[in-house]
TIVO-2410 file (N, C-alpha, C; in nm, 3 decimals):
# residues 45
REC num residu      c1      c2      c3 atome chaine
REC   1      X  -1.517  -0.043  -0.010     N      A
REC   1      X  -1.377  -0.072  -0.025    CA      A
REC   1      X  -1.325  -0.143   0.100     C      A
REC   2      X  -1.388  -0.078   0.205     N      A
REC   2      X  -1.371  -0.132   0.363    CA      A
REC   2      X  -1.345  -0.323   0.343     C      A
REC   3      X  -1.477  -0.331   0.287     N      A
REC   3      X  -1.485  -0.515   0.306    CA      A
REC   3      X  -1.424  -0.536   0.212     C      A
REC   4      X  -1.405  -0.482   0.120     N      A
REC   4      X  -1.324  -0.536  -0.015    CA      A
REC   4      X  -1.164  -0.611   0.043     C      A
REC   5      X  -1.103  -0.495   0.153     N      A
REC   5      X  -0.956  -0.528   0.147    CA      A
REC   5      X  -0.996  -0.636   0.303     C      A
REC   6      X  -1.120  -0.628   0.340     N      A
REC   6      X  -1.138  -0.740   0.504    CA      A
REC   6      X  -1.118  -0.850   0.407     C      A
REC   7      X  -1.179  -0.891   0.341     N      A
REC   7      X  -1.177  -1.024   0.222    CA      A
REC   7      X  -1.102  -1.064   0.150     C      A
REC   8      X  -1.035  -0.977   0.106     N      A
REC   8      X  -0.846  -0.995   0.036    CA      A
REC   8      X  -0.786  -1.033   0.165     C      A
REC   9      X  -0.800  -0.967   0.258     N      A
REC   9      X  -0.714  -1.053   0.407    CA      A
REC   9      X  -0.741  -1.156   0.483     C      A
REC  10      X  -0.888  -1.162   0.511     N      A
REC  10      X  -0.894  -1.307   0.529    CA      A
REC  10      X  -0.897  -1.393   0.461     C      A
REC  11      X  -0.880  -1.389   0.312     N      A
REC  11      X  -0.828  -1.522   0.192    CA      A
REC  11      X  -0.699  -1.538   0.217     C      A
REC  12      X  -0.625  -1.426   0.249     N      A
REC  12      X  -0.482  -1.448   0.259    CA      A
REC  12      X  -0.410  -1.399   0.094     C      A
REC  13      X  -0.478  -1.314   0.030     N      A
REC  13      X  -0.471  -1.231  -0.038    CA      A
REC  13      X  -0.348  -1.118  -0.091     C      A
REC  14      X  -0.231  -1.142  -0.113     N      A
REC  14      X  -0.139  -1.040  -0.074    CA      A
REC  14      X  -0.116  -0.946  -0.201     C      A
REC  15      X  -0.163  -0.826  -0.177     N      A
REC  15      X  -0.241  -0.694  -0.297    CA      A
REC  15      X  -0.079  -0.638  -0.250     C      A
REC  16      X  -0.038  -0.621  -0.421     N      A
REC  16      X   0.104  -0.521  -0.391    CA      A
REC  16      X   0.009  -0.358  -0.391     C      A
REC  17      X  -0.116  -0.370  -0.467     N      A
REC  17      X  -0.138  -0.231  -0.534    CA      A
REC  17      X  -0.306  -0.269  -0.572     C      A
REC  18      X  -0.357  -0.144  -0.596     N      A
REC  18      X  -0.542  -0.172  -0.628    CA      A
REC  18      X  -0.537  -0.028  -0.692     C      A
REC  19      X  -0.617  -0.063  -0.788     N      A
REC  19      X  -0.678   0.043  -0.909    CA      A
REC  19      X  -0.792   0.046  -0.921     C      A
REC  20      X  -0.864   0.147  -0.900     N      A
REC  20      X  -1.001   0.105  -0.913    CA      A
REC  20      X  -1.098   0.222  -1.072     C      A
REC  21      X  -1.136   0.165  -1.162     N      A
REC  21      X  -1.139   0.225  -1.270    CA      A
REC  21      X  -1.296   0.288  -1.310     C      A
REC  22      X  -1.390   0.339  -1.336     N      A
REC  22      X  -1.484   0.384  -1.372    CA      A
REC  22      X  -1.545   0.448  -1.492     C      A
REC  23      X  -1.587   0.401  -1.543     N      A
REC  23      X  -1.554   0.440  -1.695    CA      A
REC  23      X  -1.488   0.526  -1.742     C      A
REC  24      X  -1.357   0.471  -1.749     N      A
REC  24      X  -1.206   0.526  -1.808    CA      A
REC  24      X  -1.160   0.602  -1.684     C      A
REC  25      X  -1.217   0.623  -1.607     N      A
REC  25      X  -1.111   0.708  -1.501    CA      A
REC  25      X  -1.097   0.670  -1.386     C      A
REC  26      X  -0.963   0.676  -1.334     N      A
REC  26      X  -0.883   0.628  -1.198    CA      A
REC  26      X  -1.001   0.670  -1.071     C      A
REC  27      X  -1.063   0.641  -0.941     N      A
REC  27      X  -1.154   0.696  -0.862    CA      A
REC  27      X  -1.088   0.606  -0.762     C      A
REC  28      X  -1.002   0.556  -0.761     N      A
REC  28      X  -0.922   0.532  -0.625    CA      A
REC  28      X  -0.778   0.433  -0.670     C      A
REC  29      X  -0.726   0.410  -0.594     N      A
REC  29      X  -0.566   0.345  -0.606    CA      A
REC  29      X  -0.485   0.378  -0.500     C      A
REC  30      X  -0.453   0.252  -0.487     N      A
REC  30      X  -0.340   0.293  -0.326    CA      A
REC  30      X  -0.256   0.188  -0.353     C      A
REC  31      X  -0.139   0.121  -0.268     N      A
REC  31      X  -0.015   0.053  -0.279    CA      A
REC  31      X   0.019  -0.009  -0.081     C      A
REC  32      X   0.041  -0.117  -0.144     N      A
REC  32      X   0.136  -0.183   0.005    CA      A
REC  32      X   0.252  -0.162   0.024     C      A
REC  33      X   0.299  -0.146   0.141     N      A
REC  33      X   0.452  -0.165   0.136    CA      A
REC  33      X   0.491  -0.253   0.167     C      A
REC  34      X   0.609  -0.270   0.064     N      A
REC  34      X   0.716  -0.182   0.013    CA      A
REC  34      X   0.649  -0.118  -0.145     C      A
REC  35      X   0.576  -0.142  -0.217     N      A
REC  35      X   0.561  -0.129  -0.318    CA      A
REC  35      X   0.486   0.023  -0.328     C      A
REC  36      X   0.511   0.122  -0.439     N      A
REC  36      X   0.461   0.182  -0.483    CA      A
REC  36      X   0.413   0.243  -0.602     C      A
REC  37      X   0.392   0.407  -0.621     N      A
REC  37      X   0.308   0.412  -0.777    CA      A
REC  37      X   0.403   0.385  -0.846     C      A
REC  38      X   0.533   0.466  -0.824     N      A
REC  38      X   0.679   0.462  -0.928    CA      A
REC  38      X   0.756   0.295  -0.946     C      A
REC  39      X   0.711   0.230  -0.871     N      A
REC  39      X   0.794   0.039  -0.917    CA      A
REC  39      X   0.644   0.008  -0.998     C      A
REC  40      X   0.734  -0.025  -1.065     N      A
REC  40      X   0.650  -0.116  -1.183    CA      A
REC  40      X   0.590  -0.268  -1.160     C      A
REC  41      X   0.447  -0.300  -1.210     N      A
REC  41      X   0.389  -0.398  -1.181    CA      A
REC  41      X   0.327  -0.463  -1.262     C      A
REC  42      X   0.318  -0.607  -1.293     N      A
REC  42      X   0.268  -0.695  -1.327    CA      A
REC  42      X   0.125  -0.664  -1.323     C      A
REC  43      X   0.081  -0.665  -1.412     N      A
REC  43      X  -0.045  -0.649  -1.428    CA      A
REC  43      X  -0.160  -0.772  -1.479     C      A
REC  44      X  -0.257  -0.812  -1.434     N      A
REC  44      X  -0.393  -0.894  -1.510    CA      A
REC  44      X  -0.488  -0.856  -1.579     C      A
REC  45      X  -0.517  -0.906  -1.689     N      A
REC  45      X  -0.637  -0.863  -1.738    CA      A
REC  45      X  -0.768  -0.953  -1.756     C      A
***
C-alpha cells in the first residue's frame, strides 16, 4: 500500500478516498482531508 500511495504522489495523483476490496469485503479504506467516510463521492467503475 506503502508504494501504492508513493506513486499516486509522484504522478500528482490527488485520491479524495481509497477502498480496497477482496472478494466482496472492505480490507482497507482511508480518506484525505478534507474529505471523509460520511461526504459522499463520485465513484469509477
Amino acid at each position: 500500500m506503502a508504494a501504492l500511495f508513493d506513486r499516486l504522489d509522484e504522478q500528482g495523483v490527488e485520491c479524495h478516498s481509497l477502498m480496497v476490496v477482496r472478494h466482496g469485503h472492505v480490507v482497507a479504506e482511508g480518506w484525505w482531508a478534507p474529505y471523509s467516510a460520511g461526504r459522499p463521492h463520485a465513484t469509477a467503475t
